[in-house]
Structures are given as C-alpha cells and as structure tokens.
C-alpha positions as CSV (number, residue, x, y, z in Angstrom):
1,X,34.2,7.7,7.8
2,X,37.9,8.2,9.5
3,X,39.9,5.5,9.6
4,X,39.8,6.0,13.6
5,X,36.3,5.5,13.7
6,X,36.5,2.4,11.3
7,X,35.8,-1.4,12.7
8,X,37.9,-3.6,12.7
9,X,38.5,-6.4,10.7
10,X,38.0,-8.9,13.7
11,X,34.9,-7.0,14.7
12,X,33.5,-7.8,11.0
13,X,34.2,-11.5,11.3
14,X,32.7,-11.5,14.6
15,X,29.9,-9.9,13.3
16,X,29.5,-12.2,10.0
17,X,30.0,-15.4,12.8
18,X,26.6,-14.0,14.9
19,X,24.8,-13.8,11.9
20,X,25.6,-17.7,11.1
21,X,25.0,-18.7,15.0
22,X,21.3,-16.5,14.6
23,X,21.1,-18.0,11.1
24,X,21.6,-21.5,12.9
25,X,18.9,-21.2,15.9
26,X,16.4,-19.7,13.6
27,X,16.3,-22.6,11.2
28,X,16.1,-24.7,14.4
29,X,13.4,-22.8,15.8
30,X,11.4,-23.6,12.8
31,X,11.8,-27.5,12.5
32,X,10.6,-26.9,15.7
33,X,7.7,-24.9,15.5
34,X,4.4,-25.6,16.9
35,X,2.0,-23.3,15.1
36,X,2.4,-20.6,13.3
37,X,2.5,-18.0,15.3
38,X,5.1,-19.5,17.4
39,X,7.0,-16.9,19.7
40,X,10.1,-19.2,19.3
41,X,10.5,-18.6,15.4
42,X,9.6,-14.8,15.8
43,X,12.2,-14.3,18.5
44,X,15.1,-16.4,16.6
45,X,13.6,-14.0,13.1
46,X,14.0,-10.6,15.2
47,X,17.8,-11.9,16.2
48,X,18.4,-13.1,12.6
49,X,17.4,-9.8,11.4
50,X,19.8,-8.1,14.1
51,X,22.5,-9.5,13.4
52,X,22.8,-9.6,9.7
53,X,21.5,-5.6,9.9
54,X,25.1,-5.2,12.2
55,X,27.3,-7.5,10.1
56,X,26.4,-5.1,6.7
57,X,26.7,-1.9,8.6
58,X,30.3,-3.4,9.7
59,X,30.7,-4.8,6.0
60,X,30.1,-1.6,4.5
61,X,31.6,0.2,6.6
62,X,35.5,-1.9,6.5
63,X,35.5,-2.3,3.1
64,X,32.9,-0.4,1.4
65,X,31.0,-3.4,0.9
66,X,27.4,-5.0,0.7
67,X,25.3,-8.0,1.3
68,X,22.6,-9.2,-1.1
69,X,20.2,-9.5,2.1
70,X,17.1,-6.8,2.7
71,X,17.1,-5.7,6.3
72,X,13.2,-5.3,7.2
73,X,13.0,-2.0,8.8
74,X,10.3,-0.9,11.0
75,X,8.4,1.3,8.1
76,X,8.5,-1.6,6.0
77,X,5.6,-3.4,8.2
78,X,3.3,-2.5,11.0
79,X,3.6,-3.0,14.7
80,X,2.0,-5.4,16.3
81,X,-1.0,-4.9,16.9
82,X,-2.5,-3.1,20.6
83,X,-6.0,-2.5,19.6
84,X,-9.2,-3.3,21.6
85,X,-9.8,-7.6,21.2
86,X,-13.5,-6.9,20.7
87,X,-13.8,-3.4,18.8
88,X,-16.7,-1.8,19.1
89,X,-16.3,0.5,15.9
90,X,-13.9,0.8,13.0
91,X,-12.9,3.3,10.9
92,X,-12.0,2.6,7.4
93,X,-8.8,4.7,5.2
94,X,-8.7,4.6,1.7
95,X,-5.8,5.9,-0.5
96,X,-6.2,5.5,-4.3
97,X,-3.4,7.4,-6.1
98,X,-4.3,8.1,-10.4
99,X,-2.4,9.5,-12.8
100,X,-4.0,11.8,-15.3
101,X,-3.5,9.9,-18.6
102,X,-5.8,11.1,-20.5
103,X,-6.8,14.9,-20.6
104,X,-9.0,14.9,-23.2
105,X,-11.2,11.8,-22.2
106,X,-11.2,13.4,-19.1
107,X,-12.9,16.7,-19.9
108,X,-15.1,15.4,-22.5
109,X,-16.6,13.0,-19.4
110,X,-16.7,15.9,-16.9
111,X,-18.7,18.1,-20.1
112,X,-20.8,15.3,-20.2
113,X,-22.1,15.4,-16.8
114,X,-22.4,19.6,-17.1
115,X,-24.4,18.6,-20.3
116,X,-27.2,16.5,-18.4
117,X,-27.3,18.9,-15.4
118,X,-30.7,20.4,-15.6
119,X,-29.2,23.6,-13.9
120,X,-26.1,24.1,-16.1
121,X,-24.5,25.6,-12.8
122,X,-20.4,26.1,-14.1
123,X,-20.9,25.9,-17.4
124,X,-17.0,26.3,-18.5
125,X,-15.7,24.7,-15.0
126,X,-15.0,21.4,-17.6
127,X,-13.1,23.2,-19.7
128,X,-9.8,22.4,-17.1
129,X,-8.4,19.4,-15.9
130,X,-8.9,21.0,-12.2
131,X,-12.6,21.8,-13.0
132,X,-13.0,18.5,-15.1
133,X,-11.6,16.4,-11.6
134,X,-14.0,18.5,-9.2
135,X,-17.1,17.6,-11.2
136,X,-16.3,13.7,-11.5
137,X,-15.4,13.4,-8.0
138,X,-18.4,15.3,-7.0
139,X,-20.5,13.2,-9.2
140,X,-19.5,9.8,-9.1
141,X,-18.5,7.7,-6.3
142,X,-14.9,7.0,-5.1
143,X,-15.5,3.3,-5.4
144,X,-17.1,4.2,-8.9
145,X,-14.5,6.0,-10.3
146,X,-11.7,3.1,-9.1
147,X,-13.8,0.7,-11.0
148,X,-14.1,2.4,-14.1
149,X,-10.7,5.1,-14.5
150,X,-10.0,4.2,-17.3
151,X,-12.7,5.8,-18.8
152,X,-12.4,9.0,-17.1
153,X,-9.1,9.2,-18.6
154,X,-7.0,7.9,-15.1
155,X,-4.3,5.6,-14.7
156,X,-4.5,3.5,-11.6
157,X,-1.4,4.1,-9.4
158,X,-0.9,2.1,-6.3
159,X,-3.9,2.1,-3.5
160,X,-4.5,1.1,0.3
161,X,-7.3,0.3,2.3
162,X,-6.7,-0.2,6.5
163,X,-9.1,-1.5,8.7
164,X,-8.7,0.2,12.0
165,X,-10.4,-0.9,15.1
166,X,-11.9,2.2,17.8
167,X,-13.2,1.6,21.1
168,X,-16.1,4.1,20.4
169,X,-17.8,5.7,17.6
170,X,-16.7,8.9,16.5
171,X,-18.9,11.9,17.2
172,X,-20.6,13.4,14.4
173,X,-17.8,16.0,13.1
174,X,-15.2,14.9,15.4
175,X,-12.6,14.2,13.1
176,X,-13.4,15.8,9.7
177,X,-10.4,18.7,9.9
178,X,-8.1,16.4,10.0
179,X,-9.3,12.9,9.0
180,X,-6.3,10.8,8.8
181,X,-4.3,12.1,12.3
182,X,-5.8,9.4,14.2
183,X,-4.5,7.0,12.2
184,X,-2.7,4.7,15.1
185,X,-1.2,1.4,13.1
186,X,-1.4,-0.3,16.2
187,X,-4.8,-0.5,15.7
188,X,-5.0,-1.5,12.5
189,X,-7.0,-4.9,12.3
190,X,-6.3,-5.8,8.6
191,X,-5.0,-3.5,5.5
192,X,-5.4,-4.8,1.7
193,X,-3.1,-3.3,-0.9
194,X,-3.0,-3.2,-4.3
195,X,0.0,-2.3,-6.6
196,X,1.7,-3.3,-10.3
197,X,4.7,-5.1,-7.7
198,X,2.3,-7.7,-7.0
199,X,1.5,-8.3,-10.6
200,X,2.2,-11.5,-11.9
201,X,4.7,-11.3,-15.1
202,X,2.3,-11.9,-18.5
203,X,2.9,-14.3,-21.8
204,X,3.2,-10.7,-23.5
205,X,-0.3,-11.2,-25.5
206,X,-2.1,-7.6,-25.5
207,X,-5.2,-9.0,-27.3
208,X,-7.5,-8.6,-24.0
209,X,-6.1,-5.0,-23.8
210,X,-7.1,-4.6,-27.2
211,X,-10.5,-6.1,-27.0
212,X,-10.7,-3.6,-23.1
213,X,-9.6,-0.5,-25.5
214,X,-12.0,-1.0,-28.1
215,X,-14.9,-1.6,-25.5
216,X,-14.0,1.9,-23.8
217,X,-14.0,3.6,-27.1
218,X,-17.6,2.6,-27.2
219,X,-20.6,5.1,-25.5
220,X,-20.7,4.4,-21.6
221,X,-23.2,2.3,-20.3
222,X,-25.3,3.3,-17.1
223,X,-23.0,3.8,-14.4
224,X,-22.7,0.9,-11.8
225,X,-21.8,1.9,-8.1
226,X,-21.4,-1.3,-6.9
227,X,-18.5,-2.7,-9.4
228,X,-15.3,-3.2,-8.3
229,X,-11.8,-3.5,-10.6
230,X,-8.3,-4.3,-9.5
231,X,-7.3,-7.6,-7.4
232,X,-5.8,-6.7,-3.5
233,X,-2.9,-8.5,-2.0
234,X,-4.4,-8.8,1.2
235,X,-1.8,-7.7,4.2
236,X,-3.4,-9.4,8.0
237,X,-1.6,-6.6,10.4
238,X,1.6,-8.6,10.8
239,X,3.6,-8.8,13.4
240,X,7.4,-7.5,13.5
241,X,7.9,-10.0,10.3
C-alpha cells in the first residue's frame, strides 16, 4: 500500500477507541440479557465484531500489524435462518471425506465381495483401488462403510450432515443431475459435524488403539447396517454468531 493511501495514525486510535466503546455496550448488553436469544446482545456482538474487523484492517495496514482477535466472517457460519416455520419435507446432505490408508486391506475386502458373488461379474475390477472403491460403495451402505472404515482400509477425514427444510417434496428425479445445487443455507434447520478439531486432547495411552487394531486383524463379523461410529458436534443453524 502507498503511503498516500495509508491511514492515519489518528484514524487507528479512533478505530482501536470504537472497538473499546462496542466492547463496552456489548458486555452491558449481556448483564442485561433477558434470554438467550436476546436481539440486544446479538446487535451489540455484530457492532463488536465491526469494529474490531476495522481497527485490524487500520492496524495492519499503519504499521504492518495484527491483533490476536478472530474476525467471524460470513463463511465461517450460516445465515440466519428463512426457511418455511412448519416444513413440510426435508432433504438431508451428507459429506464424509476418507483417506485411502490402506490399499491392500482395501482390495483384499473388495476381492472378498467378488469372491461370494455367485455371478463373478468383474472378476479383476478388485485388482485397483478405483475398482476395489466401486465395488464397496456399491455393496455396502454409506452409513455402513462410515461405521466400519477402518476395515476397508479408510481413514475418516472430516464429515457433515445438514438438515434442510423444503416446502414440498421433490418430484421423483427432479434433482438427481445435480443433487447438491439446491442447497439454500437459509434453510438449513440443523447441521451436525464431525472433525479431529473437536477432539478432546488424550492422556497419550494407545492401549484401546491397540486392543481396536488387534480386533480388526481378526475375520469380519456379519455386517451391521445399522451401527454408527464417530461422535458429532452438533451445530443448531446459528444465527450471525
């Protein structure tokens, strides 16, 4: 930045006195809150926000400086919500991300399934990871193969599930070519994520991993659509907070 177009230093410390006045009437609009959804708090937040976003711009840009503060932007949360109050359909999005961790495990469980079809139809469509990943996912369930990835040779990456509320049912078909275009956040009614962030830090003893690697070493038991593995931070659509 020019030194023309630079603030100046009265413009910072008027800047770094707004964001004590907003720090001031938002702590005040808290003591004096009457629920918890009170429009007084989430104004005096939204100003907050405003004007410590404008003071580190200024900070930054006068003397090549930061602030230790995190400036919620609007694709860190998702808009309030303008949805129907009584939906009367809801369409469900799931994103699971995986890494492949384990080739081998991976091909010998897609051989396995080749091995008990009757037909034998794609006999060496196992033999690559592509091939191995088309035959699991066309076998097993979605929810089925998040429960139990770890013995299909997956890592579990993050994963997302939104709730989103519709004002009719789709028609049959409607949407398959592009599934997730509709996806307004507006209308999202509640979302439930789950990620290693939210992890709580462990006493560093590996004896249950232990004890889970030496179970998955051992021959698969019937396979059980309706388990479920991994713990959700569940995320009510917020408001701009």
């Amino acid at each position: 930045m020019s030194d023309a177009a630079q603030p100046t230093a009265a413009e910072v410390r008027a800047a770094a006195e707004a964001v004590k006045t907003a720090l001031d009437r938002h702590l005040a609009a808290v003591e004096r809150r009457t629920g918890e959804d009170d429009p007084a708090v989430y104004e005096a937040f939204n100003e907050l926000a405003a004007a410590a976003e404008v003071y580190d711009e200024l900070l930054y840009d006068r003397y090549d400086e930061v602030t230790p503060f995190e400036i919620p932007g609007a694709e860190d949360a998702l808009p309030p919500y303008a949805g129907p109050e009584e939906p009367n359909a809801l369409s469900v999005l799931i994103r699971r991300d995986y890494a492949v961790a384990e080739p081998q495990r991976l091909l010998a469980q897609a051989q396995r399934v080749e091995a008990a079809d009757d037909e034998g139809v794609g006999a060496a469509v196992s033999d690559t990871v592509h091939g191995a990943l088309g035959i699991l996912f066309g076998e097993f369930e979605a929810d089925e193969i998040a429960s139990r990835h770890k013995e299909f040779g997956l890592e579990e990456g993050d994963s997302t599930l939104w709730v989103l509320a519709a004002d009719e049912p789709a028609e049959p078909g409607e949407w398959l070519e592009t599934p997730f275009e509709q996806a307004d956040p507006g209308r999202v009614v509640c979302r439930f994520d789950v990620s290693s962030v939210f992890d709580e830090p462990d006493d560093g003893d590996d004896g249950d991993d232990d004890l889970v690697d030496d179970i998955e070493d051992e021959e698969l038991e019937p396979l059980d659509a309706d388990r479920w593995a991994g713990s959700a931070k569940p995320r009510p659509a917020p408001d701009a907070r």
